[in-house]
Structures are given as structure tokens and as C-alpha cells.
N, C-alpha and C positions, 0 to 999 in steps of 0.2 A: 393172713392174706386171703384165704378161703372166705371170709366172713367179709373182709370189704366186697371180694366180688359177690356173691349174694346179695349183700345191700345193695349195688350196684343196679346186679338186676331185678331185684326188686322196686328202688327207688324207679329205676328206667322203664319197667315191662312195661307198667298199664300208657304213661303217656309216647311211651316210641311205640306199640301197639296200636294206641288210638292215631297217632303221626300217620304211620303207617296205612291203616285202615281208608284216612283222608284221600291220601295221593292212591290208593286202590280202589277209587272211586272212577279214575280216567277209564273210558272204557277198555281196554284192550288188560289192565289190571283185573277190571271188576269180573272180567268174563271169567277170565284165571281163579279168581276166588271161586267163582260159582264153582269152576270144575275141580278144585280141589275140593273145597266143602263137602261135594257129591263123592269122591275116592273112598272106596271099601277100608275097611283097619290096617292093612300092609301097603297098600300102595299110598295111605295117608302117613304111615311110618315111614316112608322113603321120604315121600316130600316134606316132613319136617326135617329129616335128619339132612338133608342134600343142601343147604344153607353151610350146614357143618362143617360140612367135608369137603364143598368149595371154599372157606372160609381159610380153613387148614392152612394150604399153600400160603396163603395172604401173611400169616402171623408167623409162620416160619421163616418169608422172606423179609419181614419185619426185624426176626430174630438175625438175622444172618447181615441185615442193614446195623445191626447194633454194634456187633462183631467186628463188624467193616469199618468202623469208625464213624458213621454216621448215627449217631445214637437218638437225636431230635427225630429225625427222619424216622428210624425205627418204633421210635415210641407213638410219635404221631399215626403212623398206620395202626399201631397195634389198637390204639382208642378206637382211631374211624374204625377198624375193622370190631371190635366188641360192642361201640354204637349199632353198627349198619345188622353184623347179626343179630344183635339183642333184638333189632325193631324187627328185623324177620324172622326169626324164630315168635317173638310175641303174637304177632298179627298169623301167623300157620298152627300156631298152636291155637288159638282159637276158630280157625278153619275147622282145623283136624282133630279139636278136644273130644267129639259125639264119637269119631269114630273110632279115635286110640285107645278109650274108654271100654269099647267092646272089647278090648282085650285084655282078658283077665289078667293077665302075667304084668301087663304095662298098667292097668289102675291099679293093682295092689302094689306095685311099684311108687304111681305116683302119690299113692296117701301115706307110706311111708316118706317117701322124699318132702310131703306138705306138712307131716310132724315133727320132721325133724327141723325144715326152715324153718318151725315157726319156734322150736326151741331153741336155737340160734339165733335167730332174731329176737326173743325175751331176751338172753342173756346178753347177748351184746346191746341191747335198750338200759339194760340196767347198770350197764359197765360205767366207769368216772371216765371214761373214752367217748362213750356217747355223751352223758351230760356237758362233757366239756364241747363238742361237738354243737352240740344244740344252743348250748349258750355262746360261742361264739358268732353260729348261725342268726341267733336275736341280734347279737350288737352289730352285726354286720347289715343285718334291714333294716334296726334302727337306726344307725348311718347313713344307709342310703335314703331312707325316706328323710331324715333330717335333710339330705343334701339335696333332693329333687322338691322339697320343701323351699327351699333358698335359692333356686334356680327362677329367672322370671316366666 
């Protein structure tokens, strides 16, 4: 389970990031980038972590909507709410990367954490999970382009 969500946000960071980055372009966004970007190393570690920990409630009421017998309903938030973080945590972590990096405890953190993705990600690349994965993914574009092929 662990390793789908990693794929997940990996597959997702760089283009809900760049989504993101788009629509942070409106002025009233773009200012906010500026003055995040400019935040010292703790007050940059608050505002990435604060997507987090508003996000919390959202997935708990999600859980409690499953509970309740509305299980569509609960799953469905639970995605929009790991979409909507993933894309704000991506785009704050590239605000805040210059400055969380000054600290030492949080880069040695994160180049462990970048070793070890990336050693989960080999091994789940190599798995007959992924292959079967990927080559489904092919016949499934070669379908569709067959089929937008035949369309006039």
C-alpha cells in the first residue's frame, strides 16, 4: 500500500506542482508565493506542513463518511483531498526547498527519505506488478489511438 502511495506522489508531484504553480500565477497567489519563498527555515516549515494538518480533518471526515455508509462519498473525498494536497504540498515544497535545506536535521532527513524512494521505486519498477502495469498501460494507448484513429 505504502509503495502505491509513493507512486502516486511521485507519478502526481512534478505535474500537480507545475497545475499548481499555473493557477499561482493569479495575482493575489503570486504575491503569496513571493512571501512564502522569502520565509526564514521554521516559518517555511510551518507553511509547508499547514496544508497537512488542514487536510487531517478532511480525510477523517472522509473516514467517518465510509463508516456511515456512504462509502462513494468517502472515497471520493479521500482522492480530491490527496489530489488537492499532493498539488499543495508540491508547489510549497518548491517555495520552501532553499530554505528547509538550511536545516540541517531536515536535509539529512530529506536525502535519506530521496534514498530510500528511490530504492522502492527500483524495486517496485522491477516487480511483474509493474511490467504487467506498463503493458497494460501500452495496450490501453494503443486502443485509444486505434480508436481516435477511426473516429472522423
Amino acid at each position: 500500500m505504502l509503495g502505491l502511495v509513493i507512486v502516486f506522489e511521485e507519478w502526481g508531484w512534478e505535474p500537480l506542482a507545475r497545475l499548481l504553480a499555473n493557477i499561482a500565477r493569479l495575482p493575489l497567489l503570486a504575491w503569496l508565493a513571493q512571501r512564502i519563498a522569502a520565509l526564514p527555515p521554521y516559518a517555511a516549515l510551518v507553511a509547508f506542513t499547514l496544508p497537512w494538518l488542514i487536510l487531517l480533518p478532511v480525510k477523517l471526515l472522509a473516514l467517518w463518511l465510509i463508516t456511515a455508509g456512504h462509502g462513494a462519498l468517502g472515497v471520493a473525498v479521500i482522492v480530491l483531498a490527496k489530489v488537492v494536497g499532493t498539488a499543495t504540498l508540491a508547489w510549497l515544497f518548491t517555495l520552501t526547498k532553499p530554505a528547509l535545506m538550511r536545516l540541517a536535521w531536515l536535509a539529512a532527513v530529506y536525502e535519506r527519505w530521496v534514498a530510500w524512494k528511490a530504492g522502492l521505486l527500483a524495486s517496485l519498477r522491477a516487480s511483474r506488478a509493474w511490467a504487467w502495469g506498463r503493458a497494460l498501460k501500452r495496450g490501453l494507448v494503443r486502443r485509444l489511438r486505434r480508436w481516435r484513429a477511426m473516429r472522423p
